[in-house]
C-alpha positions in Angstrom: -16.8 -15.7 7.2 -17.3 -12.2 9.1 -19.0 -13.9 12.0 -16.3 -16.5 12.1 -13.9 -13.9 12.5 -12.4 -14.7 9.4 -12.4 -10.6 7.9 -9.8 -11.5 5.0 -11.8 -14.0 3.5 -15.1 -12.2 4.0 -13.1 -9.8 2.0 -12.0 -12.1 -0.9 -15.4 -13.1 -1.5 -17.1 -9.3 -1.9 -13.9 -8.5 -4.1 -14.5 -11.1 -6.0 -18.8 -10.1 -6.2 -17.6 -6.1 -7.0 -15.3 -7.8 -10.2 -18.4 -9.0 -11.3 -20.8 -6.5 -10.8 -23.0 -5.8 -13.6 -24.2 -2.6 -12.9 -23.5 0.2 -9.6 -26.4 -1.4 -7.6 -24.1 -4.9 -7.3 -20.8 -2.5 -6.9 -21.9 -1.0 -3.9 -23.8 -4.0 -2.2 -20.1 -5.4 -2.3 -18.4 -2.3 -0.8 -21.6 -1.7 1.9 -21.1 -5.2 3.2 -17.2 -4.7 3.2 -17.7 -1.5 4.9 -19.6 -4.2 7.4 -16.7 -6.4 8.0 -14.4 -3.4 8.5 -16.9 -2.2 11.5 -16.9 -5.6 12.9 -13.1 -6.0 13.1 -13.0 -2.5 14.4 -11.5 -1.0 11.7 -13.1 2.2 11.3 -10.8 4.7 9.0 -11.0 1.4 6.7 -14.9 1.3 6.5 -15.0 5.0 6.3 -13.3 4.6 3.5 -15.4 2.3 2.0 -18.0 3.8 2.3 -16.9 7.0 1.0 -16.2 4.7 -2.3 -20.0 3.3 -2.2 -21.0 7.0 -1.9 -19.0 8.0 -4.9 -21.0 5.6 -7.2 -24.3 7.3 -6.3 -23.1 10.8 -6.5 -22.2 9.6 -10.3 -25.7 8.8 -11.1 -27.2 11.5 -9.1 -29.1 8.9 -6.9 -29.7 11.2 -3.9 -32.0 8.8 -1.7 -28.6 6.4 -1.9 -26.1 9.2 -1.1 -28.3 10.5 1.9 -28.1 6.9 3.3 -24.5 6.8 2.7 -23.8 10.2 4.8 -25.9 8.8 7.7 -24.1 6.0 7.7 -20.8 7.2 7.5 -22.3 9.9 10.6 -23.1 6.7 12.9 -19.8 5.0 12.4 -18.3 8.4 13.2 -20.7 8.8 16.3 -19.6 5.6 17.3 -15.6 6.8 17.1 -17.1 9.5 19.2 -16.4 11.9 16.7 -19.4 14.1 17.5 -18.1 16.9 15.4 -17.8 14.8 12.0 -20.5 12.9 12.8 -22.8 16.1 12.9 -21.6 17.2 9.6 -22.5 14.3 7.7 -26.2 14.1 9.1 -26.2 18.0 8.4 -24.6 17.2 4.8 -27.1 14.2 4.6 -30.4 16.3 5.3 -28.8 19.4 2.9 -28.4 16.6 -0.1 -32.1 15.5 0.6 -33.8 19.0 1.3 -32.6 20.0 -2.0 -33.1 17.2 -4.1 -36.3 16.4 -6.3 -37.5 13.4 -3.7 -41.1 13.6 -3.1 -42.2 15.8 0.1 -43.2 12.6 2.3 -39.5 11.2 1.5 -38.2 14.8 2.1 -40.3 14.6 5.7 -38.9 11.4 6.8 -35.5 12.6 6.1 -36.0 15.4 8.2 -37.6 13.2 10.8 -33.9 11.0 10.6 -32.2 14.8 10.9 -34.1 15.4 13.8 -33.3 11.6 15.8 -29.5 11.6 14.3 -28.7 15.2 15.5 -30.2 14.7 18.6 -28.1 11.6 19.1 -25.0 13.8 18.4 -26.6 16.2 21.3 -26.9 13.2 23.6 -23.6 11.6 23.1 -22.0 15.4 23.9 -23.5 15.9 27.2 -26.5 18.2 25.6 -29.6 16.7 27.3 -31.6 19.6 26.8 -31.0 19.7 22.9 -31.3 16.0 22.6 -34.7 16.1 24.6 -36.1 18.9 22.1 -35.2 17.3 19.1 -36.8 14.0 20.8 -40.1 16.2 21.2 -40.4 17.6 17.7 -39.4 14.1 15.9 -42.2 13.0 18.1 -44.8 14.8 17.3 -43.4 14.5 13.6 -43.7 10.4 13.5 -46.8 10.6 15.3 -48.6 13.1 12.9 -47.8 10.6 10.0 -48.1 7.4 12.1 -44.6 6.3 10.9 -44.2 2.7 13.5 -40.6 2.0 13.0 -40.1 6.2 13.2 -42.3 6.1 16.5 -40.0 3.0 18.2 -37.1 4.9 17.2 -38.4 7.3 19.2 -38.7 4.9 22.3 -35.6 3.7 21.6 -33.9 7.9 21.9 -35.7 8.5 24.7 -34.5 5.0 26.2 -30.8 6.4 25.1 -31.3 9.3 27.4 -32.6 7.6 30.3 -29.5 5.5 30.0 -26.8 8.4 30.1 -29.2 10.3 32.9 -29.1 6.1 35.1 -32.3 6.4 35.6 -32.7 2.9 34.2 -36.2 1.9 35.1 -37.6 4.4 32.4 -34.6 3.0 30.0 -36.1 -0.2 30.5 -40.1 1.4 30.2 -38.9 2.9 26.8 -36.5 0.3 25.3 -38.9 -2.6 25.9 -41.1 -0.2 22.9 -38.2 0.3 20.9 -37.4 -2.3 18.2 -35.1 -5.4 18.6 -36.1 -7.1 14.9 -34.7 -4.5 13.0 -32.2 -3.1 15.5 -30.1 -5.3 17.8 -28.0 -2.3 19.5 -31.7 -2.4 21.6 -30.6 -5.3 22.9 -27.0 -4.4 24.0 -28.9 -1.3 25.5 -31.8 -3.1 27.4 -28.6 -4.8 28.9 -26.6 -1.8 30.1 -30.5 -0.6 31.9 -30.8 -4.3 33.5 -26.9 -4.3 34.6 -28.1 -0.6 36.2 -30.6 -1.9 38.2 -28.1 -4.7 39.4 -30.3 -7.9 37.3 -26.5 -9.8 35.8 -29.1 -12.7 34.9 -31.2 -10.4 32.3 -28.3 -8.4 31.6 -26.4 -11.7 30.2 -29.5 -12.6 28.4 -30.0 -9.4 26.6 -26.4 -9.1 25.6 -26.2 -12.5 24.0 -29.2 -11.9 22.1 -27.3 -8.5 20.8 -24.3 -10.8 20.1 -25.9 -13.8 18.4 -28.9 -11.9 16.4 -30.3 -13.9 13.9 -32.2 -11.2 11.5 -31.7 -8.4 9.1 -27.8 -7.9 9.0 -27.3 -4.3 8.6 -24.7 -1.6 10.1 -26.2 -1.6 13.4 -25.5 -5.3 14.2 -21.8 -5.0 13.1 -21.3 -1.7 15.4 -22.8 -3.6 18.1 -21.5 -7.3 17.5 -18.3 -7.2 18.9 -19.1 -5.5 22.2 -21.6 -7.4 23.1 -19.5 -10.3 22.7 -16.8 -8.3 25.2 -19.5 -7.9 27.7 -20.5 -11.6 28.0 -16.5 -12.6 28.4 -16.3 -10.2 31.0 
């Protein structure tokens, strides 16, 4: 129903799944995917809002892995506002809630691993190359040290994030190729922008459709990224 455009009825049908929730695991799968149509139909206060909700259930049974996720999430819907400002407290709140907390020291690393890329997307998204390229280095050397793959394309896909905002869109292209599409389809959408760069419409239409009509794990970054890709391939 979300894809179809129809955000009411995708609605109905998680209401419906949170009145029968047995427990706060099936509550907040209903109000995370709700929080998912609200980014798709570009209603963010609305999915801030849910999501503050979802968050509410795991600070009530303490579950502090579930509440860090929440703040990050609500921080990437807030990046994407360009509310750099808000968006930096939450990751700071998010790493503060996990620091503390009684999660193993290889959770506690990753976490600050996610600190390190999320600030350093803030950094990028204000202008602050330098920042964003020092935090790149130490999560770096971070994900390498552990051999974390997903942490080490995420770190392609940073440095591909910079090379976009800096146009130099051949080393976009050389670092977003390494990045990961399967769990991430925003790569997509930004493979596209470094193609349109270097003037290639063809590959730049290809990539953007594949960001618009991606066919694997539905999460927050396909619903921030669904409707502009769709805008770019009208246009």
């Amino acid at each position: 129903l979300t894809l179809k455009g129809d955000y009411t009825g995708a609605r109905t049908q998680l209401q419906k799944l949170y009145d029968i929730a047995r427990n706060d695991a099936e509550r907040r799968t209903a109000l995370f995917n709700t929080t998912l149509t609200y980014v798709d139909e570009g209603k963010w206060e609305e999915a801030l809002k849910t999501e503050d909700d979802e968050f509410a259930y795991a600070k009530n049974s303490n579950d502090v892995a579930n509440m860090a996720g929440d703040l990050i999430n609500m921080g990437t819907i807030l990046l994407e506002m360009g509310k750099t400002e808000a968006s930096l407290a939450k990751f700071e709140e998010a790493w503060q809630t996990a620091s503390a907390s009684n999660l193993s020291p290889e959770r506690k690393d990753f976490s600050k691993r996610q600190y390190l890329y999320n600030t350093a997307s803030v950094a990028l998204e204000k202008g602050d190359f330098k920042t964003a390229k020092a935090k790149l280095e130490e999560f770096n050397k971070s994900a390498a040290a552990v051999k974390a793959p997903l942490q080490i394309a995420q770190g392609h896909q940073l440095a591909g994030m910079i090379a976009l905002k800096e146009k130099n869109y051949t080393k976009a292209l050389e670092e977003l190729k390494q990045a990961s599409t399967e769990f991430n389809p925003y790569n997509f959408y930004r493979l596209a922008l470094a193609y349109l760069g270097q003037g290639d419409k063809a590959k730049a239409k290809e990539c953007f459709s594949q960001a618009a009509h991606y066919n694997g794990f539905d999460g927050l970054t396909y619903a921030l990224v669904r409707a502009k890709a769709l805008k770019m391939l009208q246009s």
